[in-house]
N, C-alpha and C positions, 0 to 999 in steps of 0.2 A: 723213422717217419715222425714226424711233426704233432703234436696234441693240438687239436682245434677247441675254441670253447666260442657259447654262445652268452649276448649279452643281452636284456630282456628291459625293455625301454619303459614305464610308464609315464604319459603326460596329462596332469591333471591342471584343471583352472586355480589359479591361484584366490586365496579368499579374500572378501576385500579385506582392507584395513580398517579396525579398531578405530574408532574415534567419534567425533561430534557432524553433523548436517545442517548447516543453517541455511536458509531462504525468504524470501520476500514478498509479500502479494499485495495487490490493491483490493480492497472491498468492492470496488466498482470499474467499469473501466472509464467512464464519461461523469462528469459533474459541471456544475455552473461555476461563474463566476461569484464567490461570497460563500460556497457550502464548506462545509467540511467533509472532506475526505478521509479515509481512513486505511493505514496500510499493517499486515500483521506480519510479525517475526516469528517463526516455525523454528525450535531444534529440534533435533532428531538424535539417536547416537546407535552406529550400526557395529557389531563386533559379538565377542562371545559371550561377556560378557552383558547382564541382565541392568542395562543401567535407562531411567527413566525420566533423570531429572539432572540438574547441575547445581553444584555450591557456589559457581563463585564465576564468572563473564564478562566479556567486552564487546561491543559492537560496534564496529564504526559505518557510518551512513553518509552516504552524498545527496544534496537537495538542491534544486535551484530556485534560490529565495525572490528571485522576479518573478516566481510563478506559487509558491507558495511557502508558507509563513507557520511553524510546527505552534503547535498548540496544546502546550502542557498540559492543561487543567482538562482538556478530555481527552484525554490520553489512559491507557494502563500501561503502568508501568512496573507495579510489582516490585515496587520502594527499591528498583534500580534507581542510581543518578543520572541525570542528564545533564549533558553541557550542550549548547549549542555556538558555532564560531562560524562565522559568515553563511557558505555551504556546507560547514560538517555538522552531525550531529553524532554526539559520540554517547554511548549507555555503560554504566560498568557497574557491575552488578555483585556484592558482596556480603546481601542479607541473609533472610532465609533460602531453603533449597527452593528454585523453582521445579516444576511439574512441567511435563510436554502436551500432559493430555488436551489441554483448552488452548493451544499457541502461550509462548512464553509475554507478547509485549504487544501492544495495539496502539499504532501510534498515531496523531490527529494532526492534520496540517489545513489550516483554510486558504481554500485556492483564490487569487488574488488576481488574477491575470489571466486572459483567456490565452489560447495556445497548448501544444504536445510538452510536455515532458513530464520525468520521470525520477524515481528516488532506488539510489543503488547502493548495497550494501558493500564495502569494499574489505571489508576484514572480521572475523569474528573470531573469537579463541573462548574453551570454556574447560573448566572442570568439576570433576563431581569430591573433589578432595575438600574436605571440610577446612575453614580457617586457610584458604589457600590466600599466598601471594600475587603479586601480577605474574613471575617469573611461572608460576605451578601452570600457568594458561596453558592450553594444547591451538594451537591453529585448526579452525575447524574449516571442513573443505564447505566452498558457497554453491549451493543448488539454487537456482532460482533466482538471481542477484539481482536482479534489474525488474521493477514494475510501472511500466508504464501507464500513463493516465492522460485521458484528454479534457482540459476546459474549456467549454462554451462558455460567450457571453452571456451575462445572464439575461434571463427570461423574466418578463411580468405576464400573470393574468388578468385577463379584460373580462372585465364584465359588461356586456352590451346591450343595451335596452332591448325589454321583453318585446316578443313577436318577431316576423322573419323579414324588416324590414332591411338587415344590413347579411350580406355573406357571412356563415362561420367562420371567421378568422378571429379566434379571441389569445391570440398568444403574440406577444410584444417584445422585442429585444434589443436588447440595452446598446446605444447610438446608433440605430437604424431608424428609417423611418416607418412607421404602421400609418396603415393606409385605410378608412373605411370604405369597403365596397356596396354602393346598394345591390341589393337583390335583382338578381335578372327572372323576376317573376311575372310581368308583362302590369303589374299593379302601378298606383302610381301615388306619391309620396307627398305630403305637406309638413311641415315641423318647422317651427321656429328655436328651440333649442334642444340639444341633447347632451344629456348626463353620461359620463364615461369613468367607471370606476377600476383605479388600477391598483392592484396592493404588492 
């Protein structure tokens, strides 16, 4: 007769991989036309190892400069470099270690153009190897990649002569036309001129 044997299976989740998490956000999702905007860069790093920060990075960004216009000087940047080249903006970063805990980079772009879009991170690689090369980079996977943002034309505020002779309508936008309504209060109106303050 034959020996039988038994084989004893287990199937466990595999863990994730070791490495870097980087992602994107807008501060807001709506702005005028003329504000500044503002988007944050988040790393992350998930694995066994107890790591909190990075030595040494790269980031590369996509922007479309008919809608807005990056703006170094209010920017944090955490004495990364910045280059910028048509739509790219690219960061590489080989100073001190950055820290995760506040967002690693806050970037500032003044919106220029009314209309949807958006700024997308298309590449980032980091390590925490001190004195690293570009080569020492890791590809970090992109969570988050894309933040969209919508600009309104901008807006003025009206200030309208005191009393309820005209409708509350004191908000004005930029190549429309605003319209004074009188009041439909059954009263009935005299004036030879009127002062309209817009800033």
């Amino acid at each position: 007769t034959g020996a039988s044997a038994s084989v004893s299976l287990t199937v466990t989740e595999a863990a994730a991989a070791d490495g870097y998490t980087a992602g994107i956000s807008a501060g807001t999702a709506s702005v005028n036309v003329g504000d500044t905007v503002y988007f944050g860069i988040d790393v992350l790093y998930t694995g066994t190892d107890s790591i909190a920060k990075f030595a040494a990075g790269k980031v590369v960004l996509n922007f479309d400069s008919t809608y807005l216009t990056f703006a170094e000087s209010a920017s944090t940047l955490n004495n990364a470099e910045v280059n910028v080249s048509g739509n790219t903006l690219t960061l590489v970063d080989h100073g001190e270690d950055q820290s995760f805990a506040n967002g690693v980079y806050r970037l500032a772009f003044a919106a220029i153009k009314d209309g949807a879009t958006s700024v997308t991170m298309t590449s980032a690689a980091f390590t925490d190897k001190v004195g690293a090369e570009t080569s020492d980079l890791k590809p970090a996977t992109l969570a988050s990649a894309s933040a969209a943002i919508a600009i309104q034309k901008q807006r003025f505020q009206i200030d309208l002569p005191a009393g309820d002779m005209f409708k509350d309508d004191n908000l004005a936008i930029y190549g429309e036309d605003y319209i004074l309504e009188i009041a439909d209060d059954g009263k009935y109106y005299t004036y030879e001129s009127i002062t309209v303050t817009m800033n």
